[in-house]
C-alpha positions as CSV (number, residue, x, y, z in Angstrom):
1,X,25.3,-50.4,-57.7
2,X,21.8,-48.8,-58.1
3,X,23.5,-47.0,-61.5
4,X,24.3,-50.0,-62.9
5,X,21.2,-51.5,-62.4
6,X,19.3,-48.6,-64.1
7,X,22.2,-49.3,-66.8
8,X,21.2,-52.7,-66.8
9,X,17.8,-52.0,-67.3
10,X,18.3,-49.3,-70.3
11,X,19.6,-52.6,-72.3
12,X,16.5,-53.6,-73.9
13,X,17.7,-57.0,-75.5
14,X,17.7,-60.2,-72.7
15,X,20.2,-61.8,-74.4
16,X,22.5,-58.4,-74.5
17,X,21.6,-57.9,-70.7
18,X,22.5,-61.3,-69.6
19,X,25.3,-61.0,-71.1
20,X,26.7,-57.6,-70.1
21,X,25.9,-58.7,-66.3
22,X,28.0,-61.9,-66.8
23,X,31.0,-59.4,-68.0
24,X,30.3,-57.4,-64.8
25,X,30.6,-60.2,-62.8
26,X,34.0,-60.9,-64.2
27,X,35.2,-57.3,-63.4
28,X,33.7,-57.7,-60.0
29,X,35.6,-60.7,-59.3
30,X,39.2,-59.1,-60.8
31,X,38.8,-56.1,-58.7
32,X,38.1,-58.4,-55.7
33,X,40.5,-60.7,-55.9
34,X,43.0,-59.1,-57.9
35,X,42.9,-61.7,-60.6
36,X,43.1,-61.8,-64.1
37,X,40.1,-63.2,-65.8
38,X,38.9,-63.3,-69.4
39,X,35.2,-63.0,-70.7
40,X,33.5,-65.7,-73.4
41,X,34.0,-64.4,-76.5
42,X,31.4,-61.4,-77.9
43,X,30.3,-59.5,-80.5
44,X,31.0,-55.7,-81.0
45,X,27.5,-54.6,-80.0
46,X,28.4,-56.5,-76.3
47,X,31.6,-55.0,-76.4
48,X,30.4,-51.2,-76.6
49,X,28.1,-51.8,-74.2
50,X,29.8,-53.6,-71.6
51,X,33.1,-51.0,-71.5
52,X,31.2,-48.4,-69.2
53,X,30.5,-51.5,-67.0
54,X,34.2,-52.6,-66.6
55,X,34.8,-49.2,-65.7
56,X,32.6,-48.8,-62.8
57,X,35.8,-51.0,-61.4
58,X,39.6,-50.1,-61.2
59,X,40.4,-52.7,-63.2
60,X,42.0,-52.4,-66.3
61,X,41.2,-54.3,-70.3
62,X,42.2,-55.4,-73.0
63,X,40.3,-56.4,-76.3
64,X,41.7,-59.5,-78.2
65,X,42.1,-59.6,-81.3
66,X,42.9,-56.3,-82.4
67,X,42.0,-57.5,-86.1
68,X,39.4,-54.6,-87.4
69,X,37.1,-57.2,-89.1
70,X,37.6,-59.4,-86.1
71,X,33.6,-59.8,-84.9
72,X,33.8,-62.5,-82.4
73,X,36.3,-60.8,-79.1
74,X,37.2,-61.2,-75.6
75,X,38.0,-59.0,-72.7
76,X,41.2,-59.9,-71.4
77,X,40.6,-58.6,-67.4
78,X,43.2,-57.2,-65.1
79,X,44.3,-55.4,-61.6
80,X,46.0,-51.9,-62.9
81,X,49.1,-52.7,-61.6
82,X,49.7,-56.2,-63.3
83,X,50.6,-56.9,-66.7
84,X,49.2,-59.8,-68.4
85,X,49.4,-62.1,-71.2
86,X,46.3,-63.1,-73.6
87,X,48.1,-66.2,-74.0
88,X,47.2,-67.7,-70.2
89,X,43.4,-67.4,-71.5
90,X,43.0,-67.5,-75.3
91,X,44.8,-70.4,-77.5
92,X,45.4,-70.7,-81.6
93,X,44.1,-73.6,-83.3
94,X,44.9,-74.9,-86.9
95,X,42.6,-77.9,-88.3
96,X,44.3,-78.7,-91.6
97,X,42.3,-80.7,-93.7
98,X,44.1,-83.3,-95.2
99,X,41.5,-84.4,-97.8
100,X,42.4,-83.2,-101.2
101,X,38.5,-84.0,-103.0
102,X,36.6,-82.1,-100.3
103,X,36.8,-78.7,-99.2
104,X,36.0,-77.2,-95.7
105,X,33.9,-74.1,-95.3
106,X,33.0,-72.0,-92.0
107,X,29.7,-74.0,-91.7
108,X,31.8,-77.7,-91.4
109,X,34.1,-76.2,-89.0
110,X,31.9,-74.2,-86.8
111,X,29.9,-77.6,-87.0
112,X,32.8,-80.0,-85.8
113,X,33.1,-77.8,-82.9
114,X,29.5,-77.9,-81.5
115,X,29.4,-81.6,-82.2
116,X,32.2,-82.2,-79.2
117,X,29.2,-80.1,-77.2
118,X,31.6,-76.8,-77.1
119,X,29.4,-73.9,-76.5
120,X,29.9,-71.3,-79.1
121,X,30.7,-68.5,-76.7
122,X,33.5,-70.4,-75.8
123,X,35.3,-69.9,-79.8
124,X,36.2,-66.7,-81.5
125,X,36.0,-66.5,-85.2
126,X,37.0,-69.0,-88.2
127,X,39.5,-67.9,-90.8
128,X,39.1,-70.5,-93.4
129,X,42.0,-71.1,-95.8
130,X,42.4,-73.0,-98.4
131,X,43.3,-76.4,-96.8
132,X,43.2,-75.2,-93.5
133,X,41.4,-72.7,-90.9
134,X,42.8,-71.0,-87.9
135,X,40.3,-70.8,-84.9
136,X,40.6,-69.1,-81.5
137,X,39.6,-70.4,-78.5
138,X,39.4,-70.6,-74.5
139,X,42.3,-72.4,-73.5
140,X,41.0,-74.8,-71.2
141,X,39.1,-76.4,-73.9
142,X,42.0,-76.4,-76.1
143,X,43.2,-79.7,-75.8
144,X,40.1,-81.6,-75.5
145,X,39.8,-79.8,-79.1
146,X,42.9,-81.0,-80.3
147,X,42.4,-84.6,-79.1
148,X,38.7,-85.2,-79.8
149,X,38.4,-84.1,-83.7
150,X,39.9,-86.1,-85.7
151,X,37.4,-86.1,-88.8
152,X,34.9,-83.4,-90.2
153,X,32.5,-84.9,-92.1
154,X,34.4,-88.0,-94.2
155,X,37.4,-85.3,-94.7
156,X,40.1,-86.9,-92.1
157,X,41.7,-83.2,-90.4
158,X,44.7,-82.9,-88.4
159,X,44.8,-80.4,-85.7
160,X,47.4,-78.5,-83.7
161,X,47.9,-75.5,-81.1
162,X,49.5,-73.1,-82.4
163,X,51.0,-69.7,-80.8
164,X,48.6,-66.6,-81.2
165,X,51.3,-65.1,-83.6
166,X,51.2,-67.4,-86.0
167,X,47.2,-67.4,-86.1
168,X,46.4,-65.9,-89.6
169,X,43.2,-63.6,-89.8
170,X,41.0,-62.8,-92.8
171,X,37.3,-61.3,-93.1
172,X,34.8,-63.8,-93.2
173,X,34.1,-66.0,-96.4
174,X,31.2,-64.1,-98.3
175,X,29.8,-63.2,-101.4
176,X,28.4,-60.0,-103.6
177,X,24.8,-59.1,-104.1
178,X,23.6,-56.6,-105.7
179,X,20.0,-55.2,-105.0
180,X,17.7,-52.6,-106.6
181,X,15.3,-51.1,-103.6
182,X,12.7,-48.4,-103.5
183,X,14.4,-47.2,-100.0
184,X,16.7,-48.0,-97.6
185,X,13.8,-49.2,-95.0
186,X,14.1,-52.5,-93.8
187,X,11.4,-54.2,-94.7
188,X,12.5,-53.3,-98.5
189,X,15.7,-55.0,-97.6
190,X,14.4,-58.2,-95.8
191,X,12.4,-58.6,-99.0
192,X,15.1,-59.0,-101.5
193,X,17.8,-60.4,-99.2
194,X,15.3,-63.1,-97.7
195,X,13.8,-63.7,-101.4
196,X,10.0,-63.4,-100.2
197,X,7.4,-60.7,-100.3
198,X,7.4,-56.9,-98.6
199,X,4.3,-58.6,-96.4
200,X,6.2,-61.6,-95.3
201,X,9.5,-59.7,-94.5
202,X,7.3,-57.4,-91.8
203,X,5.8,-60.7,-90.8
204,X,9.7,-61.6,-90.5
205,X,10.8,-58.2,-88.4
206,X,8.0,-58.2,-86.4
207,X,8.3,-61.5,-85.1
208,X,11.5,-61.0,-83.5
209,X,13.7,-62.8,-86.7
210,X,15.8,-60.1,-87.8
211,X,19.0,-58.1,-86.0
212,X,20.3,-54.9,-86.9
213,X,24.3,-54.7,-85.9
214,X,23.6,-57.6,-83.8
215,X,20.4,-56.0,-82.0
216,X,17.1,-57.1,-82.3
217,X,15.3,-55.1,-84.5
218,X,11.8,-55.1,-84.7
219,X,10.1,-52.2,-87.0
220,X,9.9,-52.4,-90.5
221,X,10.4,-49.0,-90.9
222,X,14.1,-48.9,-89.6
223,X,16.5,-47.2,-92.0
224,X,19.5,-48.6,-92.5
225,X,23.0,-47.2,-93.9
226,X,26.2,-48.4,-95.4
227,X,28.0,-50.3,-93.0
228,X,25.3,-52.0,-91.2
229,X,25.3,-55.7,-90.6
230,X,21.7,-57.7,-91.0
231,X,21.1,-60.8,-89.6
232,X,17.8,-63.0,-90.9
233,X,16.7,-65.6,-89.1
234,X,17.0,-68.8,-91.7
235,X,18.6,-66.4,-94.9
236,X,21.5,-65.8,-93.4
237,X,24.2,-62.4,-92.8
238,X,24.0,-59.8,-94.8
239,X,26.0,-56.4,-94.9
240,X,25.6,-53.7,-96.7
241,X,28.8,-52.8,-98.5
242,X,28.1,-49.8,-100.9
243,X,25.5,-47.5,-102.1
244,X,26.2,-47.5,-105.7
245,X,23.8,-44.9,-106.8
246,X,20.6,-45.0,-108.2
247,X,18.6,-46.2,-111.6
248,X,16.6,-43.5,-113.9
249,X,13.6,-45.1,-112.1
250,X,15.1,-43.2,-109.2
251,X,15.5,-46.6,-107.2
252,X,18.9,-47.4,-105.2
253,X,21.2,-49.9,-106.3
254,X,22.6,-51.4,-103.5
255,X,26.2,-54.0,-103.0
256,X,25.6,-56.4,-100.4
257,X,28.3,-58.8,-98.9
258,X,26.7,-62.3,-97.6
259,X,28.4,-64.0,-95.5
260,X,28.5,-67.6,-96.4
């Protein structure tokens, strides 16, 4: 137990190491009790970091969904001699909007949701379709889902379980940027994502606003890469899809996706 507490420790983020010790106490209780448990549903940055925890135990995990650009995830816990089934933990819903005039984005679903008081660690992630989205959630809250929303916004919905096979996944809704910097550092970035000066986007990082791959990152200096996700407190998700090359000037031209 005293390594796990130094591992605790090494997590520098309160909201990561809250979080990480809830997961433990999940894998406590399955090796315990020799029960199957699932955790609330996390993002990768928990995930990597809670995997050395669950196997301090001789328990045994799964990670649900599979789905690469899946962000939001659950560990499905179990004894190593017991099979399980995601399906006793994790339910699909479909909210089809049946308005023809108005249509649905992440935001107004993700909003229905925390207006019946569900706690977002509780839901997975949004696909949003056309006229409908697919949503995965804890299934004890399932059918209070199913039998408490009935409009989102003034767009009447209809809503239904659905089996976790038939749940359809796609990346997240988002849009391309494209940004010239002077460098990859991230208070260049902050600047142009977040629309205000170099100044203001340190006053931004260094107050605690800004994550790096779901971390809090703090120094304006940080350089980022392709593939990093940013998240700015009031401008939104941001990641950086391609390095495209750079001008005559010498600065780098940059494609951002924006998650909207």
């Amino acid at each position: 137990m005293k390594d796990l507490e130094k591992y605790f420790d090494f997590i520098k983020d309160d909201e990561a190491r809250e979080a990480v010790k809830k997961i433990h106490d999940k894998a406590l209780y399955v090796s315990k009790n020799h029960m199957t448990a699932a955790t609330d549903f996390i993002n990768p940055y928990i995930v990597e970091i809670s995997i050395p925890v669950i196997k301090y135990y001789d328990i045994d995990y799964e990670i649900f969904p599979s789905y690469e650009k899946c962000e939001r995830k659950v560990f499905i816990l179990y004894p190593q001699y017991c099979e399980t089934d995601v399906s006793e933990f994790i339910s699909g819903i479909r909210i089809k909007n049946k308005s023809k005039f108005k249509k649905l984005t992440h935001k107004d679903y993700l909003g229905a949701l925390m207006s019946l008081g569900i706690e977002r660690s509780r839901t997975g992630d949004i696909y949003v379709f056309d006229d409908y989205a697919d949503i995965l959630v804890h299934r004890d809250i399932a059918d209070y889902i199913i039998y408490n929303l009935d409009k989102i916004g003034h767009n009447k919905i209809e809503a239904e379980i659905i089996s976790l096979d038939r749940v359809e996944y796609k990346e997240e809704e988002h849009e391309f940027l494209d940004i010239i910097s002077s460098s990859m550092r991230l208070d260049n970035l902050v600047k142009h994502l977040a629309k205000t000066s170099r100044e203001k986007a340190g006053d931004i990082i260094r107050s605690g606003r800004v994550k790096v791959n779901h971390i809090p990152e703090d120094k304006a200096s940080t350089e980022l890469k392709e593939g990093d996700l940013l998240s700015i407190s009031k401008a939104g998700r941001f990641k950086i899809h391609k390095i495209c090359g750079r001008t005559r000037s010498g600065k780098i031209v940059i494609e951002i996706k924006h998650y909207v």
